[in-house]
C-alpha positions as CSV (number, residue, x, y, z in Angstrom):
1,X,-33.8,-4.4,-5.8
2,X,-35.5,-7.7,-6.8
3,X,-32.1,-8.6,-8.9
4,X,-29.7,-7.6,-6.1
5,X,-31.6,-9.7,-3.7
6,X,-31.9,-12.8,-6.2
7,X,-28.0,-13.2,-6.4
8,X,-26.7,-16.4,-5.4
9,X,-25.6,-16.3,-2.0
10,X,-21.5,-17.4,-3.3
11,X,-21.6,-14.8,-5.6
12,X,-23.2,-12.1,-3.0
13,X,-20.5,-13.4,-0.7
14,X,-17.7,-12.6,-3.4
15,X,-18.8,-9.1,-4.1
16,X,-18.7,-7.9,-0.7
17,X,-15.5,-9.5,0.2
18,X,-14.1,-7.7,-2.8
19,X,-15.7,-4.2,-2.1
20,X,-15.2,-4.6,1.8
21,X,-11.1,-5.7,1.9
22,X,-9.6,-2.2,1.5
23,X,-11.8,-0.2,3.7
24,X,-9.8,3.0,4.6
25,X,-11.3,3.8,7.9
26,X,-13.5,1.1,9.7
27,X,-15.7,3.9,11.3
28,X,-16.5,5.4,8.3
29,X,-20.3,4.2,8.1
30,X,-20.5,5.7,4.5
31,X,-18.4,3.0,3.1
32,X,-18.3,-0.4,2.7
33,X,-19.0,-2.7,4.4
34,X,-21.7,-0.1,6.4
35,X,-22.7,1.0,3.3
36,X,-23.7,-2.6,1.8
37,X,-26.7,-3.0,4.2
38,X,-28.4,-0.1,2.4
39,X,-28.8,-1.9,-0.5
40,X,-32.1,-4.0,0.2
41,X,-32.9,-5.9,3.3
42,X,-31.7,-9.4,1.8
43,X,-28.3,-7.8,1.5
44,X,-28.3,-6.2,5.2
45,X,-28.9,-10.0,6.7
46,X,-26.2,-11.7,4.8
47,X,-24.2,-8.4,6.2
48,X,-25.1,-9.1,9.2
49,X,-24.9,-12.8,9.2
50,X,-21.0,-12.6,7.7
51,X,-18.9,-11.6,10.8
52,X,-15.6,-11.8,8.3
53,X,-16.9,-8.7,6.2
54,X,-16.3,-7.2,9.8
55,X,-12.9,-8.5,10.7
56,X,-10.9,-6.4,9.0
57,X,-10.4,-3.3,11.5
58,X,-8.8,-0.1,10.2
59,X,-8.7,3.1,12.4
60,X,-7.7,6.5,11.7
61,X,-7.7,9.7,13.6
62,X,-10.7,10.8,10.8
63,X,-13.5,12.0,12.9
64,X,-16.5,9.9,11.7
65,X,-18.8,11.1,14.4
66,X,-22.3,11.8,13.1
67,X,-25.8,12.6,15.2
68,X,-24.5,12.2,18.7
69,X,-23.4,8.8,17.4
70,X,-19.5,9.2,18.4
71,X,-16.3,7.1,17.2
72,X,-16.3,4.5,20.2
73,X,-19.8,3.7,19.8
74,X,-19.1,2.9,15.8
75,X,-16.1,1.0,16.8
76,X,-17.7,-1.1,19.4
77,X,-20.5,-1.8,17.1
78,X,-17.8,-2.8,14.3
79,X,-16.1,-5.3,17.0
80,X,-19.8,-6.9,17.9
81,X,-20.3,-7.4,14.1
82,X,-17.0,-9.4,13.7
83,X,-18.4,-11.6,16.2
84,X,-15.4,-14.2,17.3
85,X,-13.3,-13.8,14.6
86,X,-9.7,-13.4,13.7
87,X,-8.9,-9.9,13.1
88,X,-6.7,-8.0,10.8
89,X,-5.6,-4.8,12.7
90,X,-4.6,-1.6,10.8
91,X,-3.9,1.4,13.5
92,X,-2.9,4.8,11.7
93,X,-1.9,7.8,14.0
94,X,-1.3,11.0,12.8
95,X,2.4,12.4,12.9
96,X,2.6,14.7,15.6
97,X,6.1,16.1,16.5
98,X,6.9,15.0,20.2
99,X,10.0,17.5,20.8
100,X,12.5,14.1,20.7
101,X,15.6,14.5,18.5
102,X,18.5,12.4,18.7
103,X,20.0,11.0,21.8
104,X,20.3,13.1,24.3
105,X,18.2,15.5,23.3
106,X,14.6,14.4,24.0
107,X,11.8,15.7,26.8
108,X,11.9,12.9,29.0
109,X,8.1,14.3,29.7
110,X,7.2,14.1,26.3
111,X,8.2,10.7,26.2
112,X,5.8,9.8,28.9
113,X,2.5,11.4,28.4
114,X,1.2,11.5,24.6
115,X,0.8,14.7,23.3
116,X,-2.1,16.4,21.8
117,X,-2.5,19.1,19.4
118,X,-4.3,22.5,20.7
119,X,-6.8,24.7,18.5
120,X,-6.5,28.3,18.5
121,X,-8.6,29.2,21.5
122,X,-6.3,26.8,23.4
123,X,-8.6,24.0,23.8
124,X,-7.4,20.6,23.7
125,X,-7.8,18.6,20.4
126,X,-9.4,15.1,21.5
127,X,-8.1,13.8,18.4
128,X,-5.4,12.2,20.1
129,X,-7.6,11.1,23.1
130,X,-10.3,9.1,20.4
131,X,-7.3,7.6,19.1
132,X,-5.8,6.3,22.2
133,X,-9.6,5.3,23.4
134,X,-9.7,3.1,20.3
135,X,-6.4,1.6,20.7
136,X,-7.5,0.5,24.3
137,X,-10.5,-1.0,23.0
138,X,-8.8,-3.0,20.3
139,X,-6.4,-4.0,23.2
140,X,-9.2,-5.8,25.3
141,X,-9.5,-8.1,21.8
142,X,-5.5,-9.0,21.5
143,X,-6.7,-12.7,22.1
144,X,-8.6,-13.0,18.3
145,X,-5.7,-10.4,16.9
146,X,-4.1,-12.4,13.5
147,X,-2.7,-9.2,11.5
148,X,-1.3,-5.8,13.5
149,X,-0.2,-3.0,11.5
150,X,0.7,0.1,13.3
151,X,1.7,3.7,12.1
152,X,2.4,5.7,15.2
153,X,3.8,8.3,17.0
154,X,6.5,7.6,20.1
155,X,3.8,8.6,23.0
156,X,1.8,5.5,21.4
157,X,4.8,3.1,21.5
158,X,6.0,4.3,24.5
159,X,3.0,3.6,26.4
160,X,2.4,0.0,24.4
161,X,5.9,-1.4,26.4
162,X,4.0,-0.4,29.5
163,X,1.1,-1.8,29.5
164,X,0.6,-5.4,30.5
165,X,-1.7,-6.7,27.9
166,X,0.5,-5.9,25.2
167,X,2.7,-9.0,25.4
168,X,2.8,-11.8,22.7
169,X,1.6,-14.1,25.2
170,X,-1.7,-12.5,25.5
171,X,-2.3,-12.8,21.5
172,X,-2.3,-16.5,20.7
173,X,-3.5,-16.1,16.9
174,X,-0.8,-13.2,15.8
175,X,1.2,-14.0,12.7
176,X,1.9,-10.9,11.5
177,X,3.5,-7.4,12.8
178,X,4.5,-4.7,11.3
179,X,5.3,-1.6,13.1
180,X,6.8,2.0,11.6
181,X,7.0,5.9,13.2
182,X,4.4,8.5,11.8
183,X,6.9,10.9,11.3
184,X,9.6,11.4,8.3
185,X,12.5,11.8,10.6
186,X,14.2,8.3,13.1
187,X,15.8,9.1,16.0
188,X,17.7,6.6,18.3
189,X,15.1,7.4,20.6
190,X,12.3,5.7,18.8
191,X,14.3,3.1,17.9
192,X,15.1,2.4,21.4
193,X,11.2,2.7,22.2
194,X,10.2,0.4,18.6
195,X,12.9,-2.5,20.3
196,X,10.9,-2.4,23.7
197,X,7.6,-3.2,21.8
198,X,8.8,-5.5,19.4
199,X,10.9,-7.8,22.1
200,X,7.3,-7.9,23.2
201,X,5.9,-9.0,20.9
202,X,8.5,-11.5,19.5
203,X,6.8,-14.5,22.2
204,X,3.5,-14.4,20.4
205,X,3.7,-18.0,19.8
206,X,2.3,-18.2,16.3
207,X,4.6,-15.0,14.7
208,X,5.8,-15.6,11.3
209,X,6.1,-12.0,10.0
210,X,7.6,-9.5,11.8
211,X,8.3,-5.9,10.2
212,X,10.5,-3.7,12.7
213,X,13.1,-1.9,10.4
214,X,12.9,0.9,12.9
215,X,14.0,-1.1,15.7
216,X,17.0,-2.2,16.3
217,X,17.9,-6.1,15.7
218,X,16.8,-8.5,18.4
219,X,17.7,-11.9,19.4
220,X,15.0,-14.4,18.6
221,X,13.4,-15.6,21.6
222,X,14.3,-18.9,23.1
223,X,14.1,-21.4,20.4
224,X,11.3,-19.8,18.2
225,X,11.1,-21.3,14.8
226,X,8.2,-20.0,13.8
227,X,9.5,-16.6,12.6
228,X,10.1,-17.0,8.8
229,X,9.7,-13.5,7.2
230,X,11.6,-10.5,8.8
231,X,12.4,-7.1,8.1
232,X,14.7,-5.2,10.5
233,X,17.6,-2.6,11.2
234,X,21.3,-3.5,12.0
235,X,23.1,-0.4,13.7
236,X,26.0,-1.9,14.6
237,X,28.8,-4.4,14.0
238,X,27.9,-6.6,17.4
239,X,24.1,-6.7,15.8
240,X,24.7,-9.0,12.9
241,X,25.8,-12.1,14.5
242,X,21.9,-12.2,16.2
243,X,20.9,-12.7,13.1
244,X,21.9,-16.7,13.6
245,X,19.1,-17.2,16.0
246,X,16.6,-16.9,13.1
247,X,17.4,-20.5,11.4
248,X,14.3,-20.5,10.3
249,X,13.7,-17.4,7.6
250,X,13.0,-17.9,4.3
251,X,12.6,-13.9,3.5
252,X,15.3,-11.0,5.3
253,X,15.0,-7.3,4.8
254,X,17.8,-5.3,6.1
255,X,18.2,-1.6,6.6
256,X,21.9,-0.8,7.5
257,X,23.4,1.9,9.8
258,X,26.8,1.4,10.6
259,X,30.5,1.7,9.2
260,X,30.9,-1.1,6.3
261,X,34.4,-2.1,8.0
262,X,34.5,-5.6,8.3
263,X,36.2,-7.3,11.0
264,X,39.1,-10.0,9.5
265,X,38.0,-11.9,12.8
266,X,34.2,-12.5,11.7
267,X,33.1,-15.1,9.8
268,X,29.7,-14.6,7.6
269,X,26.4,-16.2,8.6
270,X,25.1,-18.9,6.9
271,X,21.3,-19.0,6.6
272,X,20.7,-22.1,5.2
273,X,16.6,-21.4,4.4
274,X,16.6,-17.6,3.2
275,X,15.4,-17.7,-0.3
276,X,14.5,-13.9,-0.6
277,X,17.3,-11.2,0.8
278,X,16.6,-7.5,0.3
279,X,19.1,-4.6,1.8
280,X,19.1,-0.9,0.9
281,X,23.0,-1.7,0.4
282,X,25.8,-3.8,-0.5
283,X,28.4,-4.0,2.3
284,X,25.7,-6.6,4.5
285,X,26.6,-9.0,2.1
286,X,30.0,-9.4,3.4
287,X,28.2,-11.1,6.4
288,X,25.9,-13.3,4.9
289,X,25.9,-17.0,3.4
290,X,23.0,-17.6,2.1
291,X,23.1,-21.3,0.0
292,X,19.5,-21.5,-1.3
293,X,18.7,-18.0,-2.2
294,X,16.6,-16.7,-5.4
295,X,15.7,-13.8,-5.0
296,X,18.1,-10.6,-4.5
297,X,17.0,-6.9,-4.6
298,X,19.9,-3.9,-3.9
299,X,18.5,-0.4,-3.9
300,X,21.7,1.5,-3.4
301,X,25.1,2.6,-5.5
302,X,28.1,2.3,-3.4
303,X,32.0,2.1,-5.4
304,X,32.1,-1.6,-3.7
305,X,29.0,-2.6,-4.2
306,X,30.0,-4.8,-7.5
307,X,33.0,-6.8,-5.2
308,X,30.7,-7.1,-2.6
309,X,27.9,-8.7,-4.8
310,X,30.5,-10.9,-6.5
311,X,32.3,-11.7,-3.7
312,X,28.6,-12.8,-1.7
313,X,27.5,-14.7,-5.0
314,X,31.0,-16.9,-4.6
315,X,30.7,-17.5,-1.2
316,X,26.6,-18.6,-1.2
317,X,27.0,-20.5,-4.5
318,X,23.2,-19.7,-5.0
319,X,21.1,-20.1,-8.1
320,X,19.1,-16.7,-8.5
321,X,16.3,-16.4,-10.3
322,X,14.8,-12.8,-9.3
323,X,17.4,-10.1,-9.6
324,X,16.5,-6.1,-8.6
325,X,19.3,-3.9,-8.5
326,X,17.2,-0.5,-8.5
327,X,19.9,1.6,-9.0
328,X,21.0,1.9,-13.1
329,X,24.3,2.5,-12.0
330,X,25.1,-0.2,-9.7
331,X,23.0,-2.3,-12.7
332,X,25.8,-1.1,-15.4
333,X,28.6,-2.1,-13.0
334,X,27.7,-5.6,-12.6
335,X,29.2,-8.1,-15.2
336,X,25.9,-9.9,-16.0
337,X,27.7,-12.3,-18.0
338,X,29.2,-14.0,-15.6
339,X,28.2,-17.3,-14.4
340,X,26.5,-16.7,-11.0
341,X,23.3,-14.7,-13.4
342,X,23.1,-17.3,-16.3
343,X,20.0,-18.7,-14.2
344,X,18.2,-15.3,-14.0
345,X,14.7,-15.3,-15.0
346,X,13.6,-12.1,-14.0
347,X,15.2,-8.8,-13.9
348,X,14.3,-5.3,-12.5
349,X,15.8,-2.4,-15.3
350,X,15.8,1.1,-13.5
351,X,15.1,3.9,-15.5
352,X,18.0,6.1,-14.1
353,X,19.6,8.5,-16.7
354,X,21.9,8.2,-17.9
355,X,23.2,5.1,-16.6
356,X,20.1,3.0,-17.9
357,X,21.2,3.5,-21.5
358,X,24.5,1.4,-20.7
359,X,22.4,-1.0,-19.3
360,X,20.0,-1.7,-21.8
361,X,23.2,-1.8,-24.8
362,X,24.7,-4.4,-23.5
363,X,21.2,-6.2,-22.6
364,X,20.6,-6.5,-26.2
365,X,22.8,-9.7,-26.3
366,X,20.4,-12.6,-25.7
367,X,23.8,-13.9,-24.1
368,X,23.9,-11.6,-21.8
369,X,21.1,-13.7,-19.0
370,X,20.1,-16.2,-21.4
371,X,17.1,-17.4,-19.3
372,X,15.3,-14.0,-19.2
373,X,11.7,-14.2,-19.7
374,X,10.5,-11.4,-17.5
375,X,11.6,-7.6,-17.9
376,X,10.2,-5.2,-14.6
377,X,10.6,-1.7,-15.9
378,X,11.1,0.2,-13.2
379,X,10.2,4.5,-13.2
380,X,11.5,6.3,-10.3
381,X,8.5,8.2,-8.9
382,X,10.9,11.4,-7.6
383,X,11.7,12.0,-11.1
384,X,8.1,11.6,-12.7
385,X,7.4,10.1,-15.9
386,X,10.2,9.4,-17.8
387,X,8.9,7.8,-21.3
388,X,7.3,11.3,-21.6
389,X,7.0,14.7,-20.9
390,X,4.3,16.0,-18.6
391,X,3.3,19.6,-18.2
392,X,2.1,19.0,-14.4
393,X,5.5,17.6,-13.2
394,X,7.4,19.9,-11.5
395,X,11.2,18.6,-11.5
396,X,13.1,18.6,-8.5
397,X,15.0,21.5,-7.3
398,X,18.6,20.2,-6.5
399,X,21.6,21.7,-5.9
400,X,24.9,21.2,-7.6
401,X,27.4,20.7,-5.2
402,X,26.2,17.5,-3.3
403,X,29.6,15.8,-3.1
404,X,31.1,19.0,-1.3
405,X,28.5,19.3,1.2
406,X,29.2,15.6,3.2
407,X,26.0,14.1,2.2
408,X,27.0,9.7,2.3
409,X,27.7,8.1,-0.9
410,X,24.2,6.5,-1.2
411,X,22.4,9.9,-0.8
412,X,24.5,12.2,-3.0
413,X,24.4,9.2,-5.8
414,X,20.2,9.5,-5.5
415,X,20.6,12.7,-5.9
416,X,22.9,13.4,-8.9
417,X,20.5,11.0,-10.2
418,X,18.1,13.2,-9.8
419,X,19.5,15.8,-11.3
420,X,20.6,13.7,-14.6
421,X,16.8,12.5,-14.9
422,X,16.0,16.3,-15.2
423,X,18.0,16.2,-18.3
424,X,17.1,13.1,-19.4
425,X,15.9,12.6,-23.4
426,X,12.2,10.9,-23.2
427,X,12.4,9.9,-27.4
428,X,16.2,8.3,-26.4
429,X,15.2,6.2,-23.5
430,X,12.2,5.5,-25.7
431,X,14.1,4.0,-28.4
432,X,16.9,2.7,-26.3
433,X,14.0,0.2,-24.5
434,X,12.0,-0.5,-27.3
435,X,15.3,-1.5,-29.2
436,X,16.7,-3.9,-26.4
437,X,12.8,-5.2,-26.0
438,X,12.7,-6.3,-29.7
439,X,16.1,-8.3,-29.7
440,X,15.0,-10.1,-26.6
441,X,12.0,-10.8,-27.8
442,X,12.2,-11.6,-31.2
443,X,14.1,-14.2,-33.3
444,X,13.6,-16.9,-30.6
445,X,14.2,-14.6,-27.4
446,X,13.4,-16.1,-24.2
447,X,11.4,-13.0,-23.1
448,X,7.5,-13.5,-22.6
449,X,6.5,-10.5,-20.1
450,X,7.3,-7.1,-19.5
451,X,6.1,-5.7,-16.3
452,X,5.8,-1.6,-17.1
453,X,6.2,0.2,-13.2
454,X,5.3,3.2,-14.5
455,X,2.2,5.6,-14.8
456,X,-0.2,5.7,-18.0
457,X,1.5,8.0,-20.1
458,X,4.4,6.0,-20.0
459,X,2.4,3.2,-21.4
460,X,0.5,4.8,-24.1
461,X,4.2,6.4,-25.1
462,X,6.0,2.8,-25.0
463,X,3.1,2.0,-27.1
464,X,3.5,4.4,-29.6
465,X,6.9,3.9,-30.1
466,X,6.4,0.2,-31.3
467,X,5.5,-2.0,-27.7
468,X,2.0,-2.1,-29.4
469,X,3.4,-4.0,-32.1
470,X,5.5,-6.3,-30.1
471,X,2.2,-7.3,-27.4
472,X,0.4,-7.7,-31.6
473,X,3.5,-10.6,-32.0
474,X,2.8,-12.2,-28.6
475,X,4.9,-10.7,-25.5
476,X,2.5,-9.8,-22.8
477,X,2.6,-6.0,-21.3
478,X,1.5,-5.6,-17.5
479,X,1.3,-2.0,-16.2
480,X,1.8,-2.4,-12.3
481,X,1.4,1.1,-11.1
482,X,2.0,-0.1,-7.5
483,X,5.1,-1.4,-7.8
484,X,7.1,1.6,-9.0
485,X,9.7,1.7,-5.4
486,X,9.6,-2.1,-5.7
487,X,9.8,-5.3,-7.4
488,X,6.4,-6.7,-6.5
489,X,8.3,-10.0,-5.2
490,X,8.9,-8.8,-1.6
491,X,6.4,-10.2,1.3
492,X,6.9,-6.7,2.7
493,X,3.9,-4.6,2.1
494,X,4.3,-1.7,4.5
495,X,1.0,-1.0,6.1
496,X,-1.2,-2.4,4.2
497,X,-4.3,0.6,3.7
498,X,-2.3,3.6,4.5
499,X,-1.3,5.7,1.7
500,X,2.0,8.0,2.8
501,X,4.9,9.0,1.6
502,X,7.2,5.8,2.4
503,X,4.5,3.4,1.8
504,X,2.9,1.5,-1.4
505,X,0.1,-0.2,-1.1
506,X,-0.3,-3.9,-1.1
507,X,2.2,-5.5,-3.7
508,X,0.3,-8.8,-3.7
509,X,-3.7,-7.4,-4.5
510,X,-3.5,-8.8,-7.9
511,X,-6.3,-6.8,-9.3
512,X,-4.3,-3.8,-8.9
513,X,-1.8,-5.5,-12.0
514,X,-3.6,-4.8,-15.5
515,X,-2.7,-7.3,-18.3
516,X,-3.0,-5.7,-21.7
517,X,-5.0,-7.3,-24.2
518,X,-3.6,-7.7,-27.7
């Protein structure tokens, strides 16, 4: 223990802010940072002594209980630690299906009093009680809240508009929210319950960051300029135009749920600062002017998508830089040759069969984005790996007859994606990559990195197949296993800890990105 304790006190510092910045449940007392203080008694003062190893405050429904020692008492303990400062708040509740469908169809009942699960015998689960004692005493600290991230279930939300201390007025130091449902499914009603919270929160007077794509989109209150980064949902036609009250983002990303008619009455928005747009489609673009942005990210195949882009690229005049279009279709649709991508630096390639193949032929010309010095190579984790073939992945079951079943254009394109990938030729889109690498790289190419979004046998099979030799020459490999749904660029990080099925987590923890060594 003498050489633990001997550390210099920077260095001691370092080490437990690295170990203690992911914890995945606060009250766990076997981890970190509880667990550091076990170490040797030097160790358990500077513990102690650090209230910032304490201010990051993640709770779970986990029971941690242990020795008649219950979950409140860690917590408060926890809170005392952190001493007066600024906290990061993570809050993660446990789906539980509240009876609400869509509107109309809801338990008015269920929508007032949360509801817990029962045990066999009938007895009542206190689960749900622990959680909502926790919440209230995180509550009673709103003044020293900085970071909120919440994962929870309608009861939750429902009874956050109601209470009086959950008001942005009451939390002088929040600059970032970000909200999201447990469950899978959205229904209007927790949308409408998501829009009471957030227009809530929207007066904390220091809110930059605001993530509430399952609310619906609000005006921004008053004359806040403060709001810079938002993420949000646009259900209708009369919703856009509120998105001129927010003169002051520099990053926007928009889910869409309405009919892609344009009015020939409307004239698009011009948001002079927004540098960074991302939307799951292409039809928003019709409404948007945006003069100074960079970065662009499209997730979604629609027949107009390639007008729309074009259209949205004449009217902004823009210089991009940072172009994701995560859908190898819409990718071999676009003419990248034109003008509007000459200034591209960076570029996402989706591996979606058998479209991708198209894509990286004509990517081959080093005329074709003649800036390009980055390369994102981006697996699609439905489909497994895709550079190789792995015994453990069970393909998707899919049917056949999508387009005859009513599914929307986006969904049944996903889909018969899907269903391509199952067929796709590991050795072809093996050689098809490595061949457009090597004519981008070599011969005075303008490419120097090539971020790999994929898992490690993908690596180890682009490396076989000659990327070994190419990182030998100079090009630098980064395997970002995080990033597979994404393009690493976006501010939005979902909830930061929580691993689920919607969420990554966070995009911008830079040890999580490996840089090969030659």
């Amino acid at each position: 223990m003498t050489t633990f304790a001997a550390l210099p006190i920077d260095i001691l510092l370092y080490i437990f802010e690295l170990v203690s910045r992911r914890p995945e449940n606060s009250l766990n007392v076997a981890h970190e940072p509880w667990s550091l203080g076990r170490v040797c008694r030097e160790w358990r003062a500077t513990l102690l002594s650090t209230s910032a190893l304490w201010s990051t405050v993640i709770v779970t429904e986990e029971a941690m209980a242990r020795g008649g020692i219950t979950n409140t008492d860690i917590l408060k303990e926890y809170l005392a630690r952190s001493q007066s400062h600024a906290l990061h708040i993570g809050l993660h509740e446990t789906d539980r299906p509240s009876g609400a469908g869509s509107e109309g169809e809801h338990d008015p009942v269920e929508d007032i009093e949360p509801t817990y699960e029962k045990d066999k015998q009938g007895q009542e689960n206190d689960t749900g009680e622990i959680f909502h004692a926790h919440l209230l005493l995180l509550l009673a600290e709103c003044h020293r809240w900085k970071i909120c991230e919440m994962l929870a279930n309608r009861p939750t939300y429902i009874e956050l508009s109601r209470t009086t201390t959950f008001d942005g007025r009451n939390y002088p130091l929040l600059e970032e929210f970000y909200l999201k449902t447990s469950g899978q499914s959205m229904w209007a009603a927790d949308i409408r319950v998501h829009s009471k919270v957030v227009k809530r929160m929207m007066t904390a007077p220091r809110l930059r960051s605001l993530d509430a794509r399952d609310a619906y989109l609000l005006l921004c209150p008053g004359n806040n300029t403060t709001i810079t980064h938002l993420g949000t949902r646009v259900c209708n036609f009369d919703e856009i135009s509120k998105l001129q009250s927010y003169q002051s983002l520099t990053e926007l990303h928009i889910i869409c749920d309405w009919p892609y008619r344009l009015s020939p009455a409307f004239k698009p928005i011009t948001l002079p600062n927004v540098r960074k747009l991302s939307s799951g489609n292409s039809p928003v673009l019709q409404y948007l002017i945006l003069p100074n942005l960079t970065t662009l990210t499209l997730r979604e195949f629609e027949r107009c998508a390639p007008h729309n882009l074009m259209k949205f690229l004449d009217h902004s005049q823009c210089r991009l830089d940072v172009l994701s279009l995560l859908s190898a279709k819409l990718l071999a649709s676009v003419d990248l040759t034109s003008h509007h991508f000459r200034s591209v630096h960076r570029l996402s390639v989706p591996m979606g069969y058998p479209h991708v193949l198209e894509c990286l032929s004509y990517l081959e010309d080093k005329e074709t984005l003649p800036n390009l010095g980055i390369v994102s190579i981006m697996s699609n984790p439905k489909t497994g790996p895709v550079f190789h073939t792995s015994p453990n992945f069970i393909q998707p079951d899919l049917p056949d007859d999508l387009e005859e079943q009513g599914f929307g254009e986006a969904y049944t394109e996903e889909r018969l994606a899907l269903m391509a990938q199952r067929d796709a030729d590991p050795k072809l889109l093996r050689g098809s990559t490595m061949n457009f690498l090597k004519k981008r790289f070599r011969g005075g190419g303008s490419l120097k990195l090539v971020r790999l979004c994929c898992d490690v046998g993908d690596l180890h099979a682009l490396l076989d197949a000659g990327l070994r030799e190419l990182k030998s020459e100079g090009l630098l490999v980064m395997l970002d296993q995080l990033n597979s749904n994404h393009d690493g660029w976006m501010w939005w990080r979902g909830p930061y800890w929580f691993t689920h099925d919607n969420y990554l987590p966070s995009l911008s923890m830079k040890s999580e990105e490996i840089i090969l060594p030659s």
